[in-house]
Kinemage of the C-alpha trace (Angstrom):
@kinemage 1
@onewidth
@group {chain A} dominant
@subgroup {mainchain}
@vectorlist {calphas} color= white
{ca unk a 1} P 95.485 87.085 93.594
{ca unk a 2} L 95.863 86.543 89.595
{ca unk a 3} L 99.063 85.009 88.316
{ca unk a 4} L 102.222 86.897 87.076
{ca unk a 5} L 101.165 85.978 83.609
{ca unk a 6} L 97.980 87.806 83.426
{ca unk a 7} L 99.458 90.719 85.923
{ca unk a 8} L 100.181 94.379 84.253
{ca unk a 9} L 102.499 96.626 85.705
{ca unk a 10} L 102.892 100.743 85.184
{ca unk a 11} L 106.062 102.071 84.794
{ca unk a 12} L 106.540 102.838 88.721
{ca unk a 13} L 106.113 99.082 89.588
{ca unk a 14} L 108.482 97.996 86.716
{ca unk a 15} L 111.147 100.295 87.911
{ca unk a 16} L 110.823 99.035 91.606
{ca unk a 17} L 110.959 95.579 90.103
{ca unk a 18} L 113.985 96.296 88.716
{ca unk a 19} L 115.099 97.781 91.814
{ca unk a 20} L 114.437 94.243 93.956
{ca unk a 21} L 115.974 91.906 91.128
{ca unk a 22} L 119.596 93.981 91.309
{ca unk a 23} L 118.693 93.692 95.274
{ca unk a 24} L 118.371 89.995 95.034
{ca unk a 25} L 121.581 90.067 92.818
{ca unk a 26} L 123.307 91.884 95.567
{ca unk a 27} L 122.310 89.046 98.103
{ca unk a 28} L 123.652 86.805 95.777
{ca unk a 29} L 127.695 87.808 96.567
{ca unk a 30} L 126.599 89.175 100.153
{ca unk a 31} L 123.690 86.539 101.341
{ca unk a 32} L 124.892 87.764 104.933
{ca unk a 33} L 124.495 91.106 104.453
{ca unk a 34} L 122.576 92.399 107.612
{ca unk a 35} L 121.640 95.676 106.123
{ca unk a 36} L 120.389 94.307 103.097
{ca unk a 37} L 118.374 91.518 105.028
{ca unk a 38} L 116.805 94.050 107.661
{ca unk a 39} L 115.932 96.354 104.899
{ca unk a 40} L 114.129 93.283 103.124
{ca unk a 41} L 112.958 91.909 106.308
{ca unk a 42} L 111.258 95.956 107.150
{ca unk a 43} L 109.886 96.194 103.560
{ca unk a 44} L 107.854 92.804 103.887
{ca unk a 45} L 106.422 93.459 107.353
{ca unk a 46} L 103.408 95.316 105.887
{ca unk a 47} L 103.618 93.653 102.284
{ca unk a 48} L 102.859 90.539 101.012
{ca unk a 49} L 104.665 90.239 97.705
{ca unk a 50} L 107.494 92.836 97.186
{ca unk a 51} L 105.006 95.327 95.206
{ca unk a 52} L 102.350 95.517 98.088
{ca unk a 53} L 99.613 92.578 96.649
{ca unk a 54} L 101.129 92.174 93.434
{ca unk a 55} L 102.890 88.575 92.695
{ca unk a 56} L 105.943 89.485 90.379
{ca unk a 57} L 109.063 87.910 89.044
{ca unk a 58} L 111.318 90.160 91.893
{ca unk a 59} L 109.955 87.471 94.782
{ca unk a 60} L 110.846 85.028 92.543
{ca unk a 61} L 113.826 85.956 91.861
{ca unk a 62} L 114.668 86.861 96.089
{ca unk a 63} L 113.571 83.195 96.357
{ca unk a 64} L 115.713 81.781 94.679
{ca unk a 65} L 118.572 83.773 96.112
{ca unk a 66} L 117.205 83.440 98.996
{ca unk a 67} L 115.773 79.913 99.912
{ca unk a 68} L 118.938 78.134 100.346
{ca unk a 69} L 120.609 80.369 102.598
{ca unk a 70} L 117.164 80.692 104.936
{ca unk a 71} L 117.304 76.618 105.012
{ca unk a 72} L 120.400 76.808 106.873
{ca unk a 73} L 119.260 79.430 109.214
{ca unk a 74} L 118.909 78.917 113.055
{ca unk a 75} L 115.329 79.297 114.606
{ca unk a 76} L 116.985 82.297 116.577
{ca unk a 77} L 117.746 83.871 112.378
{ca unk a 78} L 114.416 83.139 111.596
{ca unk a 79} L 112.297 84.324 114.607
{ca unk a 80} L 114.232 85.699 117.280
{ca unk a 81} L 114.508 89.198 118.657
{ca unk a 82} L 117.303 89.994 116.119
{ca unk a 83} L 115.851 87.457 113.374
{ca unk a 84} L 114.076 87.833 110.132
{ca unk a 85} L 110.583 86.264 110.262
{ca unk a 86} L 108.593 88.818 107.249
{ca unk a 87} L 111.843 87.151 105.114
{ca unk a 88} L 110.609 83.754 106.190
{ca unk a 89} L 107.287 84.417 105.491
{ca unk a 90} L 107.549 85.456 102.514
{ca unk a 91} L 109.300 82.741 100.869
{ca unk a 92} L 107.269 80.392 102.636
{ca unk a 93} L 104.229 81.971 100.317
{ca unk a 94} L 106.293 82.165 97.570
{ca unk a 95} L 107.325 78.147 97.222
{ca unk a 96} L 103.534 77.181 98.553
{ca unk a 97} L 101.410 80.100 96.206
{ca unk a 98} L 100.350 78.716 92.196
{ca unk a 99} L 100.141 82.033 91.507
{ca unk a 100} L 104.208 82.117 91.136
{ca unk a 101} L 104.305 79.003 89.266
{ca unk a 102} L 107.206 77.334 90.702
{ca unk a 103} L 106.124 73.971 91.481
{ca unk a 104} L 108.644 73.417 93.780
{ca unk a 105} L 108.895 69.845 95.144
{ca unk a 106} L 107.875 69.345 99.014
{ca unk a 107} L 111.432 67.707 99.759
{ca unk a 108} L 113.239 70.911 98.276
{ca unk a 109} L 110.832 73.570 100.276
{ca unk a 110} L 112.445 75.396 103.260
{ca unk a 111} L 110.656 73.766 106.302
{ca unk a 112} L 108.909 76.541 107.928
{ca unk a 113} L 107.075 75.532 111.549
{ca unk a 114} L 104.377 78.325 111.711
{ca unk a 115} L 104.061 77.365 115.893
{ca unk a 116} L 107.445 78.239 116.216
{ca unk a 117} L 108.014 82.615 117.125
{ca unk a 118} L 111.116 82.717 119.513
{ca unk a 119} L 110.438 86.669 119.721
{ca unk a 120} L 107.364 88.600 119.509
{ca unk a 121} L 107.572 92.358 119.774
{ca unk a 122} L 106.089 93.981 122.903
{ca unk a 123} L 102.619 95.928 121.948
{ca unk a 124} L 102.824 99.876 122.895
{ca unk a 125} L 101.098 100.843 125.835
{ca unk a 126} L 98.275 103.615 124.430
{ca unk a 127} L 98.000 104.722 127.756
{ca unk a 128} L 101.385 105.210 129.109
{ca unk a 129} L 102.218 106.711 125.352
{ca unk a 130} L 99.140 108.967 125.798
{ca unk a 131} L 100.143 110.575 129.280
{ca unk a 132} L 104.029 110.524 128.541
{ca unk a 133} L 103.070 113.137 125.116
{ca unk a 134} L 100.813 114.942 127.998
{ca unk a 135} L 103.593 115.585 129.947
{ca unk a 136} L 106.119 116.232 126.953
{ca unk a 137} L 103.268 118.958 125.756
{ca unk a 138} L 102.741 120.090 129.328
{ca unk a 139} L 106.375 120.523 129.927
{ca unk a 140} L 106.958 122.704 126.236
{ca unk a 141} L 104.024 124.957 127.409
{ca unk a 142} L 105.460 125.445 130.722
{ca unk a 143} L 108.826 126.274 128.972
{ca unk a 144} L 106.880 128.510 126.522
{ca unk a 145} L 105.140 130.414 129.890
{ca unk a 146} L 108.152 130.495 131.135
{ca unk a 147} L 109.551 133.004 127.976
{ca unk a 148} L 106.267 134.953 127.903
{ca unk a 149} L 106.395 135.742 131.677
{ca unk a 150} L 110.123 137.215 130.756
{ca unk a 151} L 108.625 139.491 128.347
{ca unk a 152} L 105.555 140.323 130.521
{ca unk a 153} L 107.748 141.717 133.072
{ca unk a 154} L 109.469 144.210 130.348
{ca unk a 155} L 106.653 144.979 128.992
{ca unk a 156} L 105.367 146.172 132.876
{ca unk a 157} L 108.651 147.595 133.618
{ca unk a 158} L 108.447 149.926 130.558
{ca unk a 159} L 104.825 151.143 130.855
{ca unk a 160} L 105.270 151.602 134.665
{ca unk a 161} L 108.267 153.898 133.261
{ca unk a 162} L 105.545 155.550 130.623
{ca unk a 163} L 103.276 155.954 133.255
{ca unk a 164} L 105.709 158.067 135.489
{ca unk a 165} L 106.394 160.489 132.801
{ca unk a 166} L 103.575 161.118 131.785
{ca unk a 167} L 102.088 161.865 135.595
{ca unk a 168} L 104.739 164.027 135.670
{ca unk a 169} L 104.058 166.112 132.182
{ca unk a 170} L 100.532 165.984 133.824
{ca unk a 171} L 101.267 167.627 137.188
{ca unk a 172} L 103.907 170.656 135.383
{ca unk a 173} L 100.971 171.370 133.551
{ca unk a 174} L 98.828 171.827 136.548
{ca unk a 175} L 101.370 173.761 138.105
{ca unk a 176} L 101.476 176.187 135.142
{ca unk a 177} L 98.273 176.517 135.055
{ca unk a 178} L 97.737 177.488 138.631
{ca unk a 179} L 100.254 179.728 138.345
{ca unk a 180} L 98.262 181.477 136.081
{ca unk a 181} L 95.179 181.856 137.570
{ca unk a 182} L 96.640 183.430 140.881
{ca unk a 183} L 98.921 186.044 138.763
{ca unk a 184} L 96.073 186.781 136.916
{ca unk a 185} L 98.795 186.743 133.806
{ca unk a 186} L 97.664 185.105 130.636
{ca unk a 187} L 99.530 181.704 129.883
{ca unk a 188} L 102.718 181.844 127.787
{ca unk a 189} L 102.840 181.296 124.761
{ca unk a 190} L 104.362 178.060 123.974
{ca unk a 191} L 108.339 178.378 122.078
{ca unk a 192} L 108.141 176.411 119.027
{ca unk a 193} L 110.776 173.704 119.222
{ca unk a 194} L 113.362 173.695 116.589
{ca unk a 195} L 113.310 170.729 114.269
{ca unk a 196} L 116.235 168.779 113.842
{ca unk a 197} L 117.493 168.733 110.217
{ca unk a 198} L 116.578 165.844 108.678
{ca unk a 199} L 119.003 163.079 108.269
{ca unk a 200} L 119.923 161.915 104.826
{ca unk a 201} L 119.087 158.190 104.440
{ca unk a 202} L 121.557 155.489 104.241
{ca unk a 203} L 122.616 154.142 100.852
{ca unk a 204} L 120.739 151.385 100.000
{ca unk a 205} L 122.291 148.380 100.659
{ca unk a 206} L 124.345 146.471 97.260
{ca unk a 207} L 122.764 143.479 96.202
{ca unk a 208} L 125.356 140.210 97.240
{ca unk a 209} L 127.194 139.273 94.264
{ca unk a 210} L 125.717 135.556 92.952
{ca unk a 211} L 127.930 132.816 93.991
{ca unk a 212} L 127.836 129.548 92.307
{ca unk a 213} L 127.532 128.271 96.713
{ca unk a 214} L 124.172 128.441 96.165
{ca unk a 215} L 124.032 125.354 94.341
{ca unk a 216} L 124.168 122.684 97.029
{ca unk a 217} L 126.644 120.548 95.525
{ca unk a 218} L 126.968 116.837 97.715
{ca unk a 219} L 128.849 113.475 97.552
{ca unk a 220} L 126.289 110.999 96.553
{ca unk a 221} L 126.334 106.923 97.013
{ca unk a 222} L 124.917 105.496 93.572
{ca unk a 223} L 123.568 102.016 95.554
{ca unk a 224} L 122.220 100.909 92.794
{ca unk a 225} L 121.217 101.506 89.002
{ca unk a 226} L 118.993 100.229 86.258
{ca unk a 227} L 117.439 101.172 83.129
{ca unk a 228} L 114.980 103.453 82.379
{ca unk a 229} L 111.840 100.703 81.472
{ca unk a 230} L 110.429 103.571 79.448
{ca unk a 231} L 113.508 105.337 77.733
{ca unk a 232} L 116.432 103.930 76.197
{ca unk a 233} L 118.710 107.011 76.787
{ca unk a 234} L 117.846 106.783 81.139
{ca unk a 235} L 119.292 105.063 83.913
{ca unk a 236} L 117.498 105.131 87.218
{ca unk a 237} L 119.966 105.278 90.203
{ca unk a 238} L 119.136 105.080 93.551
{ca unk a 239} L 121.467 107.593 95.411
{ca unk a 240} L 122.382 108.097 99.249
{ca unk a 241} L 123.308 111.903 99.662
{ca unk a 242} L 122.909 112.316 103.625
{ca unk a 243} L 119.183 113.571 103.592
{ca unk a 244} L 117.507 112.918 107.253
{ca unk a 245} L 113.893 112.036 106.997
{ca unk a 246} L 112.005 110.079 104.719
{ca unk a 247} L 109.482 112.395 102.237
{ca unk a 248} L 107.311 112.401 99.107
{ca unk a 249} L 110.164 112.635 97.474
{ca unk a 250} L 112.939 110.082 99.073
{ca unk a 251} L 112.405 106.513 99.787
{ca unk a 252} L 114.191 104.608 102.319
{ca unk a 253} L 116.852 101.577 100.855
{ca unk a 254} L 118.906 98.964 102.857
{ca unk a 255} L 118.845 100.845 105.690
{ca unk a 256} L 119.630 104.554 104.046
{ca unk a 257} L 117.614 107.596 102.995
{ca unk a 258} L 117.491 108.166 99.266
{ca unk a 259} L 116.653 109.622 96.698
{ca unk a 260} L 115.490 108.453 92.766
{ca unk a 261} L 118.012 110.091 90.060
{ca unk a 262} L 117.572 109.992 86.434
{ca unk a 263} L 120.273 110.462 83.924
{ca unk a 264} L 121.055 110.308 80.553
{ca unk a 265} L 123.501 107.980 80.476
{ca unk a 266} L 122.699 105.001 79.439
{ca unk a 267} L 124.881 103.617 76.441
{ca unk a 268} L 127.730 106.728 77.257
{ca unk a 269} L 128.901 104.647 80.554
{ca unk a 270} L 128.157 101.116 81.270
{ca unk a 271} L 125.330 100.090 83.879
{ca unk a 272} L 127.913 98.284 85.516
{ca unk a 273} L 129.848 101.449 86.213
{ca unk a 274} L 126.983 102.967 87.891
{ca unk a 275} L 126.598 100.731 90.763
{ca unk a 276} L 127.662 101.184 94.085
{ca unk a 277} L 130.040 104.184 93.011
{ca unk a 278} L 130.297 107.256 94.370
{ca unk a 279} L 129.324 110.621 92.694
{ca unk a 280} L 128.883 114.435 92.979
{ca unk a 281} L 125.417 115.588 92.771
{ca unk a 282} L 123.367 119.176 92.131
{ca unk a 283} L 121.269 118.234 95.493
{ca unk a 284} L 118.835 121.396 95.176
{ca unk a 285} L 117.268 121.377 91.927
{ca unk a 286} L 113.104 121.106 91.726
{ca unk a 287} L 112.518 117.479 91.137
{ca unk a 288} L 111.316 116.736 87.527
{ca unk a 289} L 109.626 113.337 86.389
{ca unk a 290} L 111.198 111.527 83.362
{ca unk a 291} L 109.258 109.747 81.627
{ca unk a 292} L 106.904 108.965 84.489
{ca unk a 293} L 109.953 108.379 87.033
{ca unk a 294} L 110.539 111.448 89.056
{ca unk a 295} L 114.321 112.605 89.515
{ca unk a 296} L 115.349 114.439 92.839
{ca unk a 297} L 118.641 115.195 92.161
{ca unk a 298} L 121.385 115.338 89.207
{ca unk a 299} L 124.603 113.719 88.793
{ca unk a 300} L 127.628 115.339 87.653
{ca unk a 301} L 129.586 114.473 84.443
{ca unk a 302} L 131.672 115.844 82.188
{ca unk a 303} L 132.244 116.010 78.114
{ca unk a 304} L 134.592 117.757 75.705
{ca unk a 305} L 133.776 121.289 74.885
{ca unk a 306} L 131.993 122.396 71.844
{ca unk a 307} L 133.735 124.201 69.456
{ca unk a 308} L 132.174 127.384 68.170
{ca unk a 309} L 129.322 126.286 65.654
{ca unk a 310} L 129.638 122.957 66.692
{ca unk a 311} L 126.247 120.817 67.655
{ca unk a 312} L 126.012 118.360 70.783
{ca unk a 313} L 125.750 114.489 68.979
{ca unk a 314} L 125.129 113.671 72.633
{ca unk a 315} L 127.934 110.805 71.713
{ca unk a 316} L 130.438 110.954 74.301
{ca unk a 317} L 132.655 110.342 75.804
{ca unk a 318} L 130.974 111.507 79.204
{ca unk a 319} L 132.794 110.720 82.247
{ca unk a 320} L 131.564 110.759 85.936
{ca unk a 321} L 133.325 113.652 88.326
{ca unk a 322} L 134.330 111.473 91.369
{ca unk a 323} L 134.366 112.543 94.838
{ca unk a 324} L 137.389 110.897 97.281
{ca unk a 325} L 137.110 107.050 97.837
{ca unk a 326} L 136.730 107.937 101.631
{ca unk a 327} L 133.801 110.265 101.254
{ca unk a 328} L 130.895 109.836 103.147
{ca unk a 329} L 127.291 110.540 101.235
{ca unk a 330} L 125.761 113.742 102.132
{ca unk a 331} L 129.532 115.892 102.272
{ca unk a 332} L 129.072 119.174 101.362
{ca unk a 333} L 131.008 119.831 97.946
{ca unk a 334} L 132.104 123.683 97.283
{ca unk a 335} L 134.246 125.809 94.872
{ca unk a 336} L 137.556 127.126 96.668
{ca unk a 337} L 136.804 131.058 97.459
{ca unk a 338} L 133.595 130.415 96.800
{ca unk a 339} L 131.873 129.045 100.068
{ca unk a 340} L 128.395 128.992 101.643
{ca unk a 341} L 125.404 128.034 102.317
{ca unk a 342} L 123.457 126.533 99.443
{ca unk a 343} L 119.442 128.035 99.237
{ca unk a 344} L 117.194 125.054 100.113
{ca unk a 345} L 115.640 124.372 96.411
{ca unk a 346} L 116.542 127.096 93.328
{ca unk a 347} L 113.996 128.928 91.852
{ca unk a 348} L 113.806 127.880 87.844
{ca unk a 349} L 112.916 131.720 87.191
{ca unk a 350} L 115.838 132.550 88.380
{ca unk a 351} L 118.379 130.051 86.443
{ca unk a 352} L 120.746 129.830 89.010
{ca unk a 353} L 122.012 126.495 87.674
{ca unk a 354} L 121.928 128.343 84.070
{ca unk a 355} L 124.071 131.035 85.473
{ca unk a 356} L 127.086 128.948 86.796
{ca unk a 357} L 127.159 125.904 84.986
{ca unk a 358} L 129.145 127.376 81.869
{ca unk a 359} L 132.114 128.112 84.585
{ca unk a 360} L 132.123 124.356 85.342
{ca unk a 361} L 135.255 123.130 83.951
{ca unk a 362} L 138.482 121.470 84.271
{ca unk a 363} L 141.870 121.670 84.743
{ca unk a 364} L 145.138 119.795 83.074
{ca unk a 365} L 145.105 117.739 86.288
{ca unk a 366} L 141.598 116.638 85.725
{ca unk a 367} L 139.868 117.986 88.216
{ca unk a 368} L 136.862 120.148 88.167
{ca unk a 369} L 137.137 123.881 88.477
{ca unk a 370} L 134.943 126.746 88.645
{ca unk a 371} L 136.414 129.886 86.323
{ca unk a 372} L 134.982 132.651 87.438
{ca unk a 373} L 135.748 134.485 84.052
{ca unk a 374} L 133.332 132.542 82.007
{ca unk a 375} L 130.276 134.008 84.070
{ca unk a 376} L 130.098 137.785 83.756
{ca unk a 377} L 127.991 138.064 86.493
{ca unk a 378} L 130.634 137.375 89.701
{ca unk a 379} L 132.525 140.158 88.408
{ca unk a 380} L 135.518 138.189 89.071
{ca unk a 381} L 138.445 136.265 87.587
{ca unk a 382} L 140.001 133.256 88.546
{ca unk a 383} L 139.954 129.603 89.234
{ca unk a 384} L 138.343 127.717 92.432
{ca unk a 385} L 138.910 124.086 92.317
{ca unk a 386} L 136.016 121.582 93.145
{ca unk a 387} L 136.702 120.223 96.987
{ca unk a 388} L 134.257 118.283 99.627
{ca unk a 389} L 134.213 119.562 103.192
{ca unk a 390} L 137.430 117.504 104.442
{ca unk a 391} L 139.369 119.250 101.389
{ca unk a 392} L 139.418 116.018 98.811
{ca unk a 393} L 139.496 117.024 95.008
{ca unk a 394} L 136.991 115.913 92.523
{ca unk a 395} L 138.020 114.871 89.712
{ca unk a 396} L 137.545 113.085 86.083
{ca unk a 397} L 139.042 110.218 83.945
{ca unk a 398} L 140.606 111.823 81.247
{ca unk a 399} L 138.862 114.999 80.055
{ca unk a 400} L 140.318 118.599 80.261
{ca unk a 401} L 138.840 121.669 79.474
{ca unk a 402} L 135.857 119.524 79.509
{ca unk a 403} L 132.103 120.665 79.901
{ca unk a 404} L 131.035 119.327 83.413
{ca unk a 405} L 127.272 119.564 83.843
């Protein structure tokens, strides 16, 4: 493993160094912070260095944050069903390993006995695992049968009913027939059945109206923000917004599903403004990279209105829409009279963000509001302010008839 000094770093690792030094700065205030630490502690159970195999300076700077507070720790801290041993580890490499250049004197290193694991987690059984997914399988197929067999029995019932009528059309026939041959009369001449005038078809069914509810509009948790290492105009937040499962796209921080968003912020709001605030967010946009950092969301902000003629200096001021201190990330955020269900990710062809944003507004009492009149397409007239599920208002600093985008 080379030293930092001779180690290069793309733009991805820089960023996630970033990341880990405001994590260690976080420690710092909070060194007791449980979610923090078991985050950490789940992060270095498969890595060696914070990056993977990488030394950088983000373990040196957890270290430091962190090698006086694990000297005090218990053996049960360290190593015991509810301890942090991949924490322990790790600093243990870090004080012992040249290739951090610390030099740091025996006396001052935390003593770490290697012999001593209070809790060791109990290996899976393959075997028991194996036959309990048989029987979970097993059990869905039976279930499955169990619906097919429902529709079998239809399906018999209503050709048995086929099969009746037609033994009957079948044996009329006959009869006619026969009938015929003993009267010696030639068969009648089949009646040609009257058609039925046609129906006229139902109108065709109107097209919805858009509605700016299909932009899935959330409360988001900034957790923590940096700058852009290859853009001076960027932040890079890391934002909680109640997503479920882990994908390409989100990452997993101190304990929460998130996502990476970038926004062009930086030197319009302080970085220390960003963290740990809460935010509304345009959840459903495609993801775009910036600048080699890919964005999975937008934040919501507002700025003065341009005046006819007038060009965009991009100077401010810009001020954050804000959610309700007591929302939770991931709250649905909607337009009054205008709510639904949000489509899963817009289509770019089809500009629904284009379409709405120029109604995004707001009010003399600050807070955001959707006017209907500014995009031709509802058809409608009318203001609908900006509310989260539990009926908070979001609102902004200062700024009326701003721009909010």
């Amino acid at each position: 493993m080379a030293a930092i000094s001779s180690q290069k770093y793309s733009s991805i690792e820089e960023t996630e160094i970033q990341q880990w030094i405001t994590t260690s700065d976080r420690l710092k205030s909070s060194p007791a912070d449980s979610s923090i630490l078991e985050a950490l502690n789940s992060h270095l159970s498969t890595r060696t260095t914070l990056l993977g195999t990488k030394p950088s300076k983000a373990d040196i700077s957890i270290y430091e944050t962190l090698a006086p507070v694990v000297a005090k720790w218990t053996s049960e801290q360290r190593t015991g069903q509810q301890g942090h041993p991949y924490i322990v580890r790790h600093l243990d490499f870090v004080q012992n390993s040249a290739v951090f250049g610390l030099d740091v004197k025996d006396t001052e290193k935390i003593k770490v006995d290697s012999e001593e694991i209070l809790y060791v987690t109990p290996p899976v059984d393959a075997k028991a695992e194996k036959e309990r997914l048989k029987k979970e399988k097993a059990a869905a197929a039976a279930a499955a049968a169990g619906g097919s067999g429902a529709d079998a029995t239809l399906a018999d019932r209503t050709k048995a009913a086929a099969e009746t009528v037609m033994k009957k059309a079948v044996d009329a026939k006959d009869a006619v027939v026969a009938a015929g041959g003993a009267g010696g009369e030639a068969k009648p001449k089949k009646e040609k059945k009257e058609k039925a005038p046609k129906q006229p078809k139902p109108p065709a069914a109107t097209a919805a109206a858009p509605t700016p509810a299909l932009i899935d509009l959330r409360v988001g948790h900034i957790l923590k923000a940096i700058k852009h290492p290859e853009a001076d105009s960027l932040y890079v937040s890391t934002v909680a917004m109640g997503d479920k499962e882990v994908t390409e796209d989100y990452t997993e921080y101190e304990g929460q599903i998130c996502r990476t968003v970038c926004s062009g912020l930086n030197g319009l709001i302080p970085l220390e403004e960003m963290q740990g605030r809460k935010v509304v967010v345009v959840a459903n946009l495609k993801p775009v990279k910036m600048r080699g950092v890919k964005s999975c969301a937008m934040v919501l902000a507002a700025s003065p209105k341009l005046k006819e003629g007038e060009v965009d200096d991009h100077k401010g001021p810009i001020e954050l829409v804000s959610p309700p201190a007591d929302a939770k990330a991931g709250e649905r955020v909607n337009f009054e009279g205008w709510e639904g269900e949000p489509e899963g990710v817009l289509n770019p062809k089809k500009k629904v963000w284009e379409m709405f944003q120029p109604g995004f507004t707001t009010n003399d009492s600050f807070e955001v509001v959707f006017d209907a009149g500014e995009v031709k397409e509802t058809g409608k007239q009318g203001l609908g302010k900006l509310v989260t599920k539990s009926g908070g208002h979001c609102i902004v600093k200062s700024l009326k008839g701003a721009t909010v985008r």
